[in-house]
N, C-alpha and C positions, 0 to 999 in steps of 0.2 A: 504494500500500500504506500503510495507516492506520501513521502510527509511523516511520515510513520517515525517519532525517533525509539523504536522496539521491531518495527520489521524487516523484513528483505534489504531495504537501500540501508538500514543504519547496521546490519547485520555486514554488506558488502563493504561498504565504508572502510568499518574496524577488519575486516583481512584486506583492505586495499593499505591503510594506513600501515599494517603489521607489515607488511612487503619491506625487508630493505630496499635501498636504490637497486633499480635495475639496472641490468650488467648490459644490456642489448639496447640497441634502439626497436625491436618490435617487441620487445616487452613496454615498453616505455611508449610506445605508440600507442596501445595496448590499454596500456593503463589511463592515457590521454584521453581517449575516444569515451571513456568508462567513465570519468569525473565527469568531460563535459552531458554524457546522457544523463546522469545521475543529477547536476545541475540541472537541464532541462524539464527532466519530471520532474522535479519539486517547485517548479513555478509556478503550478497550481495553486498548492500549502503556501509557496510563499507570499504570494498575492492577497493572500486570505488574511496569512496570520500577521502579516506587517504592513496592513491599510494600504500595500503600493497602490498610488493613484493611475496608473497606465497600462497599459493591456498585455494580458500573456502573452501576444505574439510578440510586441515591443520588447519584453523583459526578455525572452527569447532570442531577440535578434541581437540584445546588449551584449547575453552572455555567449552569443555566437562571437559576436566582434572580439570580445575580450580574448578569447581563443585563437583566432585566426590572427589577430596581433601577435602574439608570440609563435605563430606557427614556423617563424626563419629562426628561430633559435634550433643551434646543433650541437651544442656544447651537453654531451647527456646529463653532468653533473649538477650544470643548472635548472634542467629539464624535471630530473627527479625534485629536486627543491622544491618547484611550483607546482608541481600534480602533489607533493606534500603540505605544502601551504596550500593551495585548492581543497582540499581533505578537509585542512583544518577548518576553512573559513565553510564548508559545507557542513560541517557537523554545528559549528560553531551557530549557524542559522538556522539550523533545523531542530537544534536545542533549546531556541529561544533566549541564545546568552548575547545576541545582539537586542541593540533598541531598534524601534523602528526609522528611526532619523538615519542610523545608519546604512541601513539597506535601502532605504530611498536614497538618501543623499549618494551614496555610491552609482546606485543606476540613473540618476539625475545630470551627475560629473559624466559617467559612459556617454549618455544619452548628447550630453552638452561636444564633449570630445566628439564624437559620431557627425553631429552638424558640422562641426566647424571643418573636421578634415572633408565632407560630402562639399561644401562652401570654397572652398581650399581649390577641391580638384574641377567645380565646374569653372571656376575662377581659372585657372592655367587651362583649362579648355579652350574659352573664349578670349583668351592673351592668345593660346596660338593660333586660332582662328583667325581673329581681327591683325593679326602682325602678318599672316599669312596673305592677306588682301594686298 
């Protein structure tokens, strides 16, 4: 049950957590793909239980972005770090040990970050466009 901190995802969690650093990069792929689903099903719960004022698909595509941000990282050392810190801040939310200000104010900053680089790039669109003329 999505949200559940006693079922399946909080059961997975604690053996993904227990994992040392992975030694491979398809373990560590692996394990990538597994935090961000594990994020995605709980934005249901999350929406719920911490008043976010914006839509699951929105909070969805936040927590897509955040991931695909760090997708050019190859360093595996640093890799394990962040799907460990991911863990944490997953449990951390599904625990209820954050406030609400927090998890809003986080997907607010995403959300805010998300415009300005979409603003960014249609900007350098229309530079090469109009310089192109």
């Amino acid at each position: 049950m999505a949200g559940s901190s006693t079922g399946a995802l909080a059961l997975r969690n604690v053996a993904q957590k227990s994992i040392p650093f992975s030694s491979s990069m398809v373990e560590t792929k692996q394990r990538v793909l597994s935090l961000h689903r594990d994020f995605l099903r709980c934005v249901p719960w999350i929406k719920r239980s911490y008043k976010v004022p914006m839509s699951e698909e929105k909070m969805r595509t936040l927590l897509t972005a955040a991931f695909k941000e760090k997708a050019a990282e190859n360093d595996i050392h640093q890799i394990n770090r962040l799907v460990v810190k991911g863990r944490m801040e997953l449990e951390e939310t599904m625990m209820m040990w954050k406030g609400d200000s927090h998890v809003i104010s986080w997907l607010e900053e995403a959300d805010a970050k998300r415009t300005a680089a979409m603003k960014s790039k249609k900007n350098e669109f229309l530079d090469k466009f109009f310089n192109g003329l």
